[in-house]
C-alpha positions as semicolon CSV with decimal commas, in nm:
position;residue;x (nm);y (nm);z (nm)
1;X;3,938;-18,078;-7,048
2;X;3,973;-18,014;-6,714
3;X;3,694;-17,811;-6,515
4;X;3,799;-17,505;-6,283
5;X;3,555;-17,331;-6,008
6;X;3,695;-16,980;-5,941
7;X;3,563;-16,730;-5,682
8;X;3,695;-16,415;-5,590
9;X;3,588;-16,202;-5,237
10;X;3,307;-16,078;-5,334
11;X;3,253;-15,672;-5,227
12;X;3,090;-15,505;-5,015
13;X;2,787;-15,321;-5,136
14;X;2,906;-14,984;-4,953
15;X;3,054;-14,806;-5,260
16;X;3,290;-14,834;-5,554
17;X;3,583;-15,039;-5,440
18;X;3,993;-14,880;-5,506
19;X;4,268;-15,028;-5,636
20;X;4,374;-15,193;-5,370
21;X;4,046;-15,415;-5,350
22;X;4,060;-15,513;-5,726
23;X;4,414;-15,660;-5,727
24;X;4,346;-15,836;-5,373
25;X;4,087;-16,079;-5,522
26;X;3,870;-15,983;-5,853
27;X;4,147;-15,892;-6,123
28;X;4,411;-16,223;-6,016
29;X;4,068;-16,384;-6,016
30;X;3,951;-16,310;-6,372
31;X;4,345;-16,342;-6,494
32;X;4,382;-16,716;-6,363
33;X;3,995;-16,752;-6,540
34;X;4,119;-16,608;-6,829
35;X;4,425;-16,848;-6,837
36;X;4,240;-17,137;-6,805
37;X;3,986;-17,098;-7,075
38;X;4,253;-17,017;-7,292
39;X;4,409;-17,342;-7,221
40;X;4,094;-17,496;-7,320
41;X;3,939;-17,600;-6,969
42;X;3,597;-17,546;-6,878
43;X;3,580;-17,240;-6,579
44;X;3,284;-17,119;-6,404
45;X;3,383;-16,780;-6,236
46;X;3,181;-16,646;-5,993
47;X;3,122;-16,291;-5,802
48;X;2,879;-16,106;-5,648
49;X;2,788;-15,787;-5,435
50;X;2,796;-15,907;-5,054
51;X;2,468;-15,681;-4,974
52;X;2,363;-15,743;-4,617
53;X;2,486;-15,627;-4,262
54;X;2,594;-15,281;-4,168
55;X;2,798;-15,158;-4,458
56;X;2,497;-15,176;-4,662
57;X;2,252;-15,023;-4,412
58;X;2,460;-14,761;-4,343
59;X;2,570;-14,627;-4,683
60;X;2,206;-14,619;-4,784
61;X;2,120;-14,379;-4,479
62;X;2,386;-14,138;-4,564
63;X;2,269;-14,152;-4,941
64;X;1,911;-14,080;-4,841
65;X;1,787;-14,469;-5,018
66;X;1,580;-14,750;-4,900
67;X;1,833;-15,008;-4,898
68;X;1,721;-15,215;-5,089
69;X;1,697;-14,947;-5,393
70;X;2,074;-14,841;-5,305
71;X;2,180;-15,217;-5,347
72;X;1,988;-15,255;-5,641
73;X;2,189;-14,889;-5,822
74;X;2,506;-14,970;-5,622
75;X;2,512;-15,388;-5,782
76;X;2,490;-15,213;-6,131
77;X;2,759;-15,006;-6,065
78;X;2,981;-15,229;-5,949
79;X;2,888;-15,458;-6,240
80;X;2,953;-15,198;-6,491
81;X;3,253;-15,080;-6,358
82;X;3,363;-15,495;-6,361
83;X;3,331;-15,492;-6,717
84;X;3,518;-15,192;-6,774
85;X;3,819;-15,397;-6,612
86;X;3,696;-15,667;-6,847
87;X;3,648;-15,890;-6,527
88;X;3,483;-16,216;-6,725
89;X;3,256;-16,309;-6,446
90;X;3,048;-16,625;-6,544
91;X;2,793;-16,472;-6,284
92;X;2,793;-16,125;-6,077
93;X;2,529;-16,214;-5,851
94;X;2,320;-16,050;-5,540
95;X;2,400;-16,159;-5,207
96;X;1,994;-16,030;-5,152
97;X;1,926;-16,298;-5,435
98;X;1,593;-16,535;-5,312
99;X;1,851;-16,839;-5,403
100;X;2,043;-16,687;-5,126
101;X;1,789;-16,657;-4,906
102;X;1,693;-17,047;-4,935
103;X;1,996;-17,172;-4,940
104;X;2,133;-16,997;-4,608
105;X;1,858;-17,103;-4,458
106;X;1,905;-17,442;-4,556
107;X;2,228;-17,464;-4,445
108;X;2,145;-17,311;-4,109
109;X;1,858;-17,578;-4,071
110;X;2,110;-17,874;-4,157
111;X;2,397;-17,713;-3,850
112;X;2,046;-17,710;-3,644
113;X;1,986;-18,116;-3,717
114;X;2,323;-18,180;-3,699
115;X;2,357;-17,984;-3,300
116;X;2,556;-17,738;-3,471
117;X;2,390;-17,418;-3,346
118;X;2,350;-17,303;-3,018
119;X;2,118;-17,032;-2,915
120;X;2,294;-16,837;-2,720
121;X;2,204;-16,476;-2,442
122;X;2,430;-16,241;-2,461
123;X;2,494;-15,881;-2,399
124;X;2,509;-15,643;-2,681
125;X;2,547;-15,267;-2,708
126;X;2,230;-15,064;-2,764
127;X;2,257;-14,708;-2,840
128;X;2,031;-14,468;-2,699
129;X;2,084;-14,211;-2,946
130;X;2,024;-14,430;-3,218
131;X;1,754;-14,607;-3,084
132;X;1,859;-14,987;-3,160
133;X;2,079;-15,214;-3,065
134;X;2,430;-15,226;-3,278
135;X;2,566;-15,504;-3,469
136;X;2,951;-15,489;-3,438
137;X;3,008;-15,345;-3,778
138;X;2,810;-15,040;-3,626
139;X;3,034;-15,006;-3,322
140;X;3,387;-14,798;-3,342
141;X;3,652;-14,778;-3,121
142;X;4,032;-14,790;-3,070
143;X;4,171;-15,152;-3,101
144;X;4,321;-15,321;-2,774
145;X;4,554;-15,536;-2,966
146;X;4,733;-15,241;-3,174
147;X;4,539;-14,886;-3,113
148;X;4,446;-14,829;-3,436
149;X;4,128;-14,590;-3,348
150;X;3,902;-14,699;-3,643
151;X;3,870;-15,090;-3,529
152;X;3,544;-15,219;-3,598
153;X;3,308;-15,450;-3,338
154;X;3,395;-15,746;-3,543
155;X;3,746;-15,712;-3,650
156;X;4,037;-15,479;-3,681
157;X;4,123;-15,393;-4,069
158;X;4,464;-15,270;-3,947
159;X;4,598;-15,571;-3,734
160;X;4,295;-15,871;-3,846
161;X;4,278;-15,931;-3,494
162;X;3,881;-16,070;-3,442
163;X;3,697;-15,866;-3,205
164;X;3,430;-15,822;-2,989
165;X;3,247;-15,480;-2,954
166;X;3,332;-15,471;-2,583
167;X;3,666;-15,545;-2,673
168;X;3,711;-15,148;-2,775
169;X;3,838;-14,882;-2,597
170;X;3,610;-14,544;-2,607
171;X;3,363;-14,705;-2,818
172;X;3,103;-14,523;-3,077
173;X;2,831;-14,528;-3,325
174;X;2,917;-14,577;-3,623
175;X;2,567;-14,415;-3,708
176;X;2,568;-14,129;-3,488
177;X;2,933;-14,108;-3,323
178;X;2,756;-14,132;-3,025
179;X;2,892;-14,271;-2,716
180;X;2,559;-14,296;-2,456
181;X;2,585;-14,685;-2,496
182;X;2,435;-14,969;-2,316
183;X;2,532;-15,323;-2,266
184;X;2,171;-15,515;-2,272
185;X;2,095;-15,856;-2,275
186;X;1,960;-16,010;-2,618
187;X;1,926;-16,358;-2,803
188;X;2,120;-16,489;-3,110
189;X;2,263;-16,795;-3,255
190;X;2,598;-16,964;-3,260
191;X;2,782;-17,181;-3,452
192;X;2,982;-17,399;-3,293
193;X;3,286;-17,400;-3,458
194;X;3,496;-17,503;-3,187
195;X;3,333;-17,850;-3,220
196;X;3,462;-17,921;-3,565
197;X;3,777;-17,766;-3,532
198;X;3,993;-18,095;-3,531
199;X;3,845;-18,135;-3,848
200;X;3,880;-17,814;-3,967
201;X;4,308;-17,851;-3,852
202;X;4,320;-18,200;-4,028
203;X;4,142;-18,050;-4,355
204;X;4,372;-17,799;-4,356
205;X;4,684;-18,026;-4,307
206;X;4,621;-18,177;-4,629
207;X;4,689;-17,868;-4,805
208;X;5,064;-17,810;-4,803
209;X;5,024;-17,647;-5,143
210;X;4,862;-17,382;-5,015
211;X;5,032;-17,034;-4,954
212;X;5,212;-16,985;-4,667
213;X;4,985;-16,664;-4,564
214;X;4,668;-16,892;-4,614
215;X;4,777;-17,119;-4,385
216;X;4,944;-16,940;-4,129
217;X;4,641;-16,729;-4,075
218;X;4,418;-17,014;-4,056
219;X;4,635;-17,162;-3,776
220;X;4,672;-16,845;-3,615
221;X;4,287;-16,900;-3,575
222;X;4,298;-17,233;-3,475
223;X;4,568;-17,252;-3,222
224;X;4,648;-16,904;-3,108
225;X;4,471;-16,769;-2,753
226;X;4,123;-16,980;-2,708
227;X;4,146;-17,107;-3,043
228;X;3,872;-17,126;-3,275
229;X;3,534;-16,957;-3,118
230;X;3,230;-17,019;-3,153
231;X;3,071;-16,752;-3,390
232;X;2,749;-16,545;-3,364
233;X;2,566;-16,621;-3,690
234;X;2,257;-16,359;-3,640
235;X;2,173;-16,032;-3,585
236;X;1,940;-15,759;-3,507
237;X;1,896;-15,575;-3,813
238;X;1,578;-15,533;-4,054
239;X;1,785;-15,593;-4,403
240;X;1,935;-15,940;-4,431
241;X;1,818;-16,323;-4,471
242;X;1,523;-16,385;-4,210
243;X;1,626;-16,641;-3,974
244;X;1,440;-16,989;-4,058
245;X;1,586;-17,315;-4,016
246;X;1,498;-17,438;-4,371
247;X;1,157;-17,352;-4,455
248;X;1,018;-17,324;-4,107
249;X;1,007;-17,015;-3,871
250;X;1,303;-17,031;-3,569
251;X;1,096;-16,981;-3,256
252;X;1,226;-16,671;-3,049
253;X;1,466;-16,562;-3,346
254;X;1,178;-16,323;-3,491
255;X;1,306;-16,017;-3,692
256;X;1,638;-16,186;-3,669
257;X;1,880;-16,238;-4,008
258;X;2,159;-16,370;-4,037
259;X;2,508;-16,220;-3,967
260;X;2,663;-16,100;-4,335
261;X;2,974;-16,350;-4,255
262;X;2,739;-16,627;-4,273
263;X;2,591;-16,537;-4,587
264;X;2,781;-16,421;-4,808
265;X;3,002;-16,723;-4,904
266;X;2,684;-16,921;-4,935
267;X;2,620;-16,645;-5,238
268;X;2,920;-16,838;-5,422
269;X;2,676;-17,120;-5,437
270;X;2,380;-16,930;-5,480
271;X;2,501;-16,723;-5,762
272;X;2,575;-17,028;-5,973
273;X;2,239;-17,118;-5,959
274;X;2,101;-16,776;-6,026
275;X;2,271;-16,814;-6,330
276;X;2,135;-17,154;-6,390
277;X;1,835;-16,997;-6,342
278;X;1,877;-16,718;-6,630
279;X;1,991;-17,006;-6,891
280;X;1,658;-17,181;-6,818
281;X;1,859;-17,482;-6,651
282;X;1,767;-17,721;-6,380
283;X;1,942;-17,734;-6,108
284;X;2,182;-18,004;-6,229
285;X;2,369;-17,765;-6,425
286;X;2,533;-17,583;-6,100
287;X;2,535;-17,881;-5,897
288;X;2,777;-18,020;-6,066
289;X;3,034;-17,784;-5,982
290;X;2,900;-17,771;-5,594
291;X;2,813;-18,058;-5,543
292;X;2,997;-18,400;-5,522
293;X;2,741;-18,625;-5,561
294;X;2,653;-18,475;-5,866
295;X;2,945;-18,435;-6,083
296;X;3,190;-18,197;-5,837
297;X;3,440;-18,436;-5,745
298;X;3,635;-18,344;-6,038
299;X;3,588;-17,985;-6,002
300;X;3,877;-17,823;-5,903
301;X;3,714;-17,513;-5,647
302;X;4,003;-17,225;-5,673
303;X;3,906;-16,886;-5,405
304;X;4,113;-16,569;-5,424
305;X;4,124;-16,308;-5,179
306;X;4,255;-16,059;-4,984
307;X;4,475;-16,161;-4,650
308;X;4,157;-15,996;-4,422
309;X;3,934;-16,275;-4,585
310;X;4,143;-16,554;-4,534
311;X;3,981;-16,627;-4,152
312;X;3,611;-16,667;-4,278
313;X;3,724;-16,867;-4,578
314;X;3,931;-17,104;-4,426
315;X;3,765;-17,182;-4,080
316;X;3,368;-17,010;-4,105
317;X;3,225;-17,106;-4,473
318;X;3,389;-17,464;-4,478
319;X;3,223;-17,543;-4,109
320;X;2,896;-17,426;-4,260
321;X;3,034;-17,661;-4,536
322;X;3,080;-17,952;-4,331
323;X;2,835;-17,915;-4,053
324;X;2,575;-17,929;-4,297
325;X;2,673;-18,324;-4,359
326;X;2,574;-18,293;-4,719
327;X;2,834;-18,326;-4,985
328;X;2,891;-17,973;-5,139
329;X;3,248;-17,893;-5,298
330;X;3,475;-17,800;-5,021
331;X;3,795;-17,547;-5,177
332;X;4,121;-17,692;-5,290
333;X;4,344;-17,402;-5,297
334;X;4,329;-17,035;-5,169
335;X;4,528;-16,795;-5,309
336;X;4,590;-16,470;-5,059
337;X;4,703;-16,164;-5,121
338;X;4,862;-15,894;-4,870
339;X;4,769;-15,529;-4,925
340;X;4,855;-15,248;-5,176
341;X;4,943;-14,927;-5,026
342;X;4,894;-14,645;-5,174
343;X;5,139;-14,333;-5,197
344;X;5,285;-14,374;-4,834
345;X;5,003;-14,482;-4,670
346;X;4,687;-14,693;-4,700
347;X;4,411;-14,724;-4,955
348;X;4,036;-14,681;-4,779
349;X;3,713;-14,735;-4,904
350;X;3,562;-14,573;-4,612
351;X;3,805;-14,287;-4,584
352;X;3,821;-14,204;-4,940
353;X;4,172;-14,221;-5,013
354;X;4,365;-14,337;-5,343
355;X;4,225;-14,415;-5,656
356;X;3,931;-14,585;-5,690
357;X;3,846;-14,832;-6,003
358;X;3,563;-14,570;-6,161
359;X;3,843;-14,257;-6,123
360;X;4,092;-14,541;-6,297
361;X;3,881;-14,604;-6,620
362;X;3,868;-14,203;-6,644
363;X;4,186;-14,152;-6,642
364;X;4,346;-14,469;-6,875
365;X;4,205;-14,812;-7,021
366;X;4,168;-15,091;-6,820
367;X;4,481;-15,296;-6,991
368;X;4,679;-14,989;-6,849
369;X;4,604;-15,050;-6,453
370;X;4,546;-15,433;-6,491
371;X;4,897;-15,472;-6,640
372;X;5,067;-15,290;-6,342
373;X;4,859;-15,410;-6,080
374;X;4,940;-15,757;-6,147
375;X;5,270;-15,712;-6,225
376;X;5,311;-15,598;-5,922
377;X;5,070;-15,778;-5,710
378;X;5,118;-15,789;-5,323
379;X;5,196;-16,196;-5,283
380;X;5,438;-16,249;-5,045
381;X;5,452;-15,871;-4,899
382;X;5,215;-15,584;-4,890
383;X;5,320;-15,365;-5,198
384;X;5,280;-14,980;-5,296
385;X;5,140;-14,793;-5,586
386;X;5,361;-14,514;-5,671
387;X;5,248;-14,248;-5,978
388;X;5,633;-14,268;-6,048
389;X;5,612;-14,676;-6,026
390;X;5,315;-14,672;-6,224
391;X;5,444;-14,400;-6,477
392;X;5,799;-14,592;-6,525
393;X;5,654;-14,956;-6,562
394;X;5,341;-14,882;-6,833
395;X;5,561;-14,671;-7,059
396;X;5,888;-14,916;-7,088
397;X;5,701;-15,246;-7,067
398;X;5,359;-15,166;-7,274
399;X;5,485;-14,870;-7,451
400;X;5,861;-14,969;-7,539
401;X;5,874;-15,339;-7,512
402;X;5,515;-15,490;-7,658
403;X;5,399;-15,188;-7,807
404;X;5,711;-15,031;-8,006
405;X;5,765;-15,451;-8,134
406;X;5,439;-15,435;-8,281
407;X;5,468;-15,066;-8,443
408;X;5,838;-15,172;-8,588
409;X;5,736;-15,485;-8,743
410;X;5,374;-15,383;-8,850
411;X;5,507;-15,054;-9,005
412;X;5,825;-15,199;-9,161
413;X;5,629;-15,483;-9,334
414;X;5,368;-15,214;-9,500
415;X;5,658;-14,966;-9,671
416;X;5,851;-15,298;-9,805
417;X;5,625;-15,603;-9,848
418;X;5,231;-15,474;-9,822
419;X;5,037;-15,572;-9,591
420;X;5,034;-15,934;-9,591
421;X;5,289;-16,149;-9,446
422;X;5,584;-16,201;-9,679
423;X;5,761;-16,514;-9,817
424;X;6,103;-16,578;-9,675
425;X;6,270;-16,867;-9,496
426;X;6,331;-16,934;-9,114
427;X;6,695;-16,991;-9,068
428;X;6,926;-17,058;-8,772
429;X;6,838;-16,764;-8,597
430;X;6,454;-16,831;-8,605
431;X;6,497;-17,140;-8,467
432;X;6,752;-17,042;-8,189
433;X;6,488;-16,795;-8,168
434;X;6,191;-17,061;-8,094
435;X;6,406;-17,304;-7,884
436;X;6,453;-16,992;-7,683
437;X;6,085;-16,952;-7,655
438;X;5,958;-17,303;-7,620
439;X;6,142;-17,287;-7,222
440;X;6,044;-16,914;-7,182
441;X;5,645;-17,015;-7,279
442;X;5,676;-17,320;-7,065
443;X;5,782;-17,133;-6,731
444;X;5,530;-16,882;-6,789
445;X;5,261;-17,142;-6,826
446;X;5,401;-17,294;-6,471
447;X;5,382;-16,963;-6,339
448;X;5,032;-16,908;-6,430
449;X;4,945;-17,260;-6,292
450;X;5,077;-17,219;-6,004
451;X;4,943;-16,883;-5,948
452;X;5,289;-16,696;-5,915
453;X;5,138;-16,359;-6,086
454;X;5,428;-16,159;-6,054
455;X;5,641;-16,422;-6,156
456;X;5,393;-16,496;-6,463
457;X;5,465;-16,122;-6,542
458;X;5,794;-16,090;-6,539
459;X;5,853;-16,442;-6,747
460;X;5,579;-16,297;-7,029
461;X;5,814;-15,945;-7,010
462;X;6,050;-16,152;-7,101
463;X;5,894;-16,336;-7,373
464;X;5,821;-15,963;-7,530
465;X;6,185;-15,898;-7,489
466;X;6,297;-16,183;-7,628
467;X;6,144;-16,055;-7,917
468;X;6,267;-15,721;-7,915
469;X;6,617;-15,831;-7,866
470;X;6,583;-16,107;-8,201
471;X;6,475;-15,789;-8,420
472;X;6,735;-15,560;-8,340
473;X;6,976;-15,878;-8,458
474;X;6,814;-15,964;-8,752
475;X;6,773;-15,598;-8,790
476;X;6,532;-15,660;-9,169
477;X;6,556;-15,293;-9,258
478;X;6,943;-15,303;-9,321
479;X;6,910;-15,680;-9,461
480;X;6,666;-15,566;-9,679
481;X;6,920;-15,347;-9,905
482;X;7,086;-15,669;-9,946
483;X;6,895;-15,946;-9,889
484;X;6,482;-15,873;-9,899
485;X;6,482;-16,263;-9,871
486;X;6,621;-16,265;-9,508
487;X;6,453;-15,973;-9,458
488;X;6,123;-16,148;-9,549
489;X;6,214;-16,465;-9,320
490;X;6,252;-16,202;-8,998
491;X;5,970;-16,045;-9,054
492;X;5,757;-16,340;-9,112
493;X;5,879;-16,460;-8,785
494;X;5,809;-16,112;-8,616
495;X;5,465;-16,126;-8,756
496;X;5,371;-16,433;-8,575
497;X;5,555;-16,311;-8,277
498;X;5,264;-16,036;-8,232
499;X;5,032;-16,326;-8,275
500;X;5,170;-16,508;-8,033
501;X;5,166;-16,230;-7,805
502;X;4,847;-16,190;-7,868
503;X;4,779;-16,505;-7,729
504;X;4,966;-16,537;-7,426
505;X;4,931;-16,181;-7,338
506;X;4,513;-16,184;-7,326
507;X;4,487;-16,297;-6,944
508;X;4,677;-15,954;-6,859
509;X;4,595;-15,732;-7,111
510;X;4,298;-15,860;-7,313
511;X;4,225;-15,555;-7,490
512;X;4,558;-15,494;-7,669
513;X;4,574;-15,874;-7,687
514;X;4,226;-15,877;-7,909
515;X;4,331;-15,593;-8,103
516;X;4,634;-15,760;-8,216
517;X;4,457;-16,101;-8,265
518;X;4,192;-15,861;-8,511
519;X;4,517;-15,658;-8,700
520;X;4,670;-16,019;-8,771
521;X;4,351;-16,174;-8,851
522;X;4,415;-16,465;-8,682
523;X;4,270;-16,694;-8,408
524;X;4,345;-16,743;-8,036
525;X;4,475;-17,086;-8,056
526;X;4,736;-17,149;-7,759
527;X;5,043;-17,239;-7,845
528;X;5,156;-17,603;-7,762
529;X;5,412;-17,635;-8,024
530;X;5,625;-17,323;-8,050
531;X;5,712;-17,401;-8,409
532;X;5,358;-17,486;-8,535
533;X;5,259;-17,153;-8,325
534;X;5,504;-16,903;-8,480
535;X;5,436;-17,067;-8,898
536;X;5,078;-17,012;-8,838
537;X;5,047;-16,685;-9,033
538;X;5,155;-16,834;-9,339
539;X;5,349;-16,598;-9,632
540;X;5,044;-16,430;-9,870
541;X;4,838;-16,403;-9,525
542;X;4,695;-16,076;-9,518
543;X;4,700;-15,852;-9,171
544;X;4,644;-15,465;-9,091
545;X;4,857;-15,262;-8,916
546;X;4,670;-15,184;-8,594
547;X;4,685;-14,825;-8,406
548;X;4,957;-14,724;-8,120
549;X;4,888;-14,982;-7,847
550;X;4,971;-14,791;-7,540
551;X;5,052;-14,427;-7,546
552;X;5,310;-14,291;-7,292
553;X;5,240;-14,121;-6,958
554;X;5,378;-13,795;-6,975
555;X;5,514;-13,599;-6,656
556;X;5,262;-13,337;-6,688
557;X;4,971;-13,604;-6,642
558;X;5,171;-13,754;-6,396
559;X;5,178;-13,489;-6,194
560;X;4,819;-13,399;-6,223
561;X;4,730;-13,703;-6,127
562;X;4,963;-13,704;-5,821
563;X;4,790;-13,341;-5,724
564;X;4,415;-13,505;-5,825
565;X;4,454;-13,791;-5,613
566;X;4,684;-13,665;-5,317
567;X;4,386;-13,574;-5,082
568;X;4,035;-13,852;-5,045
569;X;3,747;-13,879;-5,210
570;X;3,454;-13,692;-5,145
């Protein structure tokens, strides 16, 4: 058994995240964890709500909440909404969680011991009308680097170029919109990055299996301009981790926290042990998957995200890693993603436009969105979510390829043999049949492995059509006026097909796949030997017919949902 740590991004507290967010980390996230448990290896998969720093602050102001009540309502509904996408966190956790607290300030007192943090005066933009200084996030502006007018102080979403709030042209509250700002002088921290950032470059040299975007971004970082910067890791807010270095108070850093960037990836760690700490465990029980001196070196640490994360994961979170001198888990591969688009232009949490994961769930089940959104997952290129796209792909691959399979063979069986599978005899088309599929189940398996999802997709398409394509050639209800014996042998084959599918199909589609595991009243074993795998539902061995899988998107809701969904959210 081999043991897997997977985190995905974690989100922002600031509101239900869209479609474009879920496919970019969480749902490739939960299909890898998925896989891997199936294959009988021991995953931890982790999440959380990243709840500090000016996303948080400000969408409890415009909702009218303490933030730390909006955090609290807004981490339940992110969790519920998780599990109806049947993400199979181990642990959602808080990013506000006291284990986070402690441990960020741990780590920040280790960088301190180890010369790591500099304390730095600098000038930052106060706003009069606002009354406060403004931490980055809170600062708007047009970007110098590609005019997008929406940059923030920290970082343009449109072109990931890292900012500074000066940086912007006509810059803004993001509070009040207004523009009577000041540059004053205040005090903050620094990591020095730039000093580990030979060992940051070799670290990542000995990764030539990861993705070409992961690594191309992370040398961008590196080698492009400057290079790697040292990095602010405070700020002057009231909601965030107080500034300690360990357990002691940082002299001149009062009513300081620390900047969300720092945090949050320390939640990964934290969030383990919050669930350690809800099992009743000691802390052995996460630090062996975080730590190597305790059992981690033969964790293998797996982080998905979108392309925008990539920066902080690969240069920010592994200095704090290895500044800290201490031997916690460092990641072994990084899967990116580029973006979804959405209907000709861009999805936006903070504009409001395209669908967003609770809208989704109201509209179809989960195994509906999750099925198209990984099949066609933006890897190598940002991708686009058309109704038509989504319309064309759910009713031929669910409806007509798994789904009509099922119906056919399910049905079939019931008018001519009950409803138990019948006794008849495998013959040189079976086994054609499960040569055929022994390759096909192997390069899907390589696929998922790998982490090729769209690849993994298509293969497991056409492990469904494979199927298809055998039944219209054995074609039992014309052998069955002839021969009900061959007839029998097909459909005992078929029968185990849908268990099979069952199987392989659960990462995607886990719903369908446990109704069909139910209707065949079977297990979930996966299948290692194709022919053991399709004789497992031996003849006598009693099944149900199970309802219509996936119904068809018409036009007319097609349509409607084009018109519902053309505009932004409220």
């Amino acid at each position: 058994m081999n043991r897997i740590l997977i985190t995905s991004a974690i989100p922002y507290i600031n509101g239900i995240k869209h479609l474009g967010n879920l496919v970019g980390s969480q749902l490739p996230a939960d299909l890898y964890a998925r896989y891997q448990r199936g294959r009988g290896n021991e995953v931890m998969f982790i999440c959380a709500t990243d709840e500090h720093g000016t996303p948080a602050e400000l969408a409890a102001a415009k909702a009218g909440k303490p933030v730390d009540e909006f955090c609290a309502e807004m981490h339940q509904v992110q969790a519920e909404i998780a599990r109806g996408f049947r993400l199979s966190f181990d642990k959602f956790g808080r990013s506000s969680s006291q284990r986070n607290h402690k441990l960020t300030q741990h780590f920040a007192g280790k960088l301190a011991e180890n010369g790591l943090i500099e304390e730095v005066s600098e000038k930052q933009v106060y706003s009069h009308a606002d009354k406060r200084f403004l931490p980055d996030r809170y600062i708007e502006g047009t970007c110098p680097n590609c005019g997008y007018d929406s940059a923030r102080g920290d970082q343009c979403e449109n072109c990931t170029k890292q900012l500074d709030p000066t940086d912007l042209i006509d810059p803004r509250s993001a509070i009040s919109g207004s523009t009577e700002l000041e540059v004053r002088e205040t005090k903050h921290l620094y990591l020095k990055q730039s000093a580990l950032k030979d060992k940051l470059d070799g670290w990542i040299d000995t990764k030539a299996d990861w993705p070409v975007l992961t690594t191309s971004i992370a040398k961008k970082w590196l080698h492009d301009g400057d290079g790697l910067q040292d990095r602010g890791i405070t700020r002057d807010l009231d909601w965030g981790v107080p500034v300690k270095k360990g357990d002691q108070d940082w002299p001149g850093m009062e009513g300081k926290v620390f900047y969300v960037w720092f945090d949050a990836p320390i939640e990964y760690i934290a969030a383990t042990a919050e669930l350690a700490d809800e099992l009743g465990e000691d802390d052995s029980f996460w630090q062996r998957w975080w730590r190597t001196d305790k059992g981690a070196e033969d964790v293998r640490y797996v982080q998905f995200m979108g392309k925008d994360n990539v920066p902080f994961h690969t240069l920010s979170f592994p200095a704090t890693i290895m500044g800290s001198g201490e031997p916690w888990k460092l990641v072994d591969y990084i899967k990116s993603f580029n973006y979804l688009n959405y209907d000709g232009g861009q999805f936006s949490t903070s504009k409001g436009r395209g669908v967003f994961m609770d809208q989704a769930l109201e509209i179809l089940p989960a195994d509906y969105w999750r099925w198209w959104l990984l099949s066609h997952a933006p890897e190598n290129s940002d991708s686009e979510f058309t109704w038509e796209n989504f319309q064309s792909s759910v009713n031929k691959d669910l409806a007509d390829v798994l789904g009509n399979f099922v119906s056919r063979v399910t049905k079939f069986c019931r008018s001519k043999f009950g409803e138990e599978v019948p006794n008849g005899a495998y013959g040189p088309a079976e086994t054609e049949l499960i040569a055929d599929l022994t390759a096909k189940v192997r390069a899907y398996e390589g696929h998922m492995d790998a982490m090729d999802v769209r690849k993994a997709a298509q293969e497991l398409r056409g492990i469904w059509v494979a199927g298809n394509e055998y039944l219209q050639a054995a074609a039992p209800w014309a052998a069955f006026k002839e021969d009900p014996g061959l007839a029998a042998g097909s459909i005992r084959l078929s029968l185990n097909l849908i268990r099979l599918y069952a199987v392989l199909s659960a990462p995607f589609i886990p719903d369908a796949a446990a109704t069909l595991t139910q209707a065949m009243n079977t297990d979930d074993t996966w299948p290692d030997d194709m022919a053991a795998a399709l004789d497992i539902l031996k003849p006598g061995h009693a099944f149900a017919v199970p309802d219509n899988l996936f119904a068809k998107i018409t036009d007319d809701q097609r349509e409607d949902w084009q018109t519902r969904f053309s505009g932004t959210r409220n």
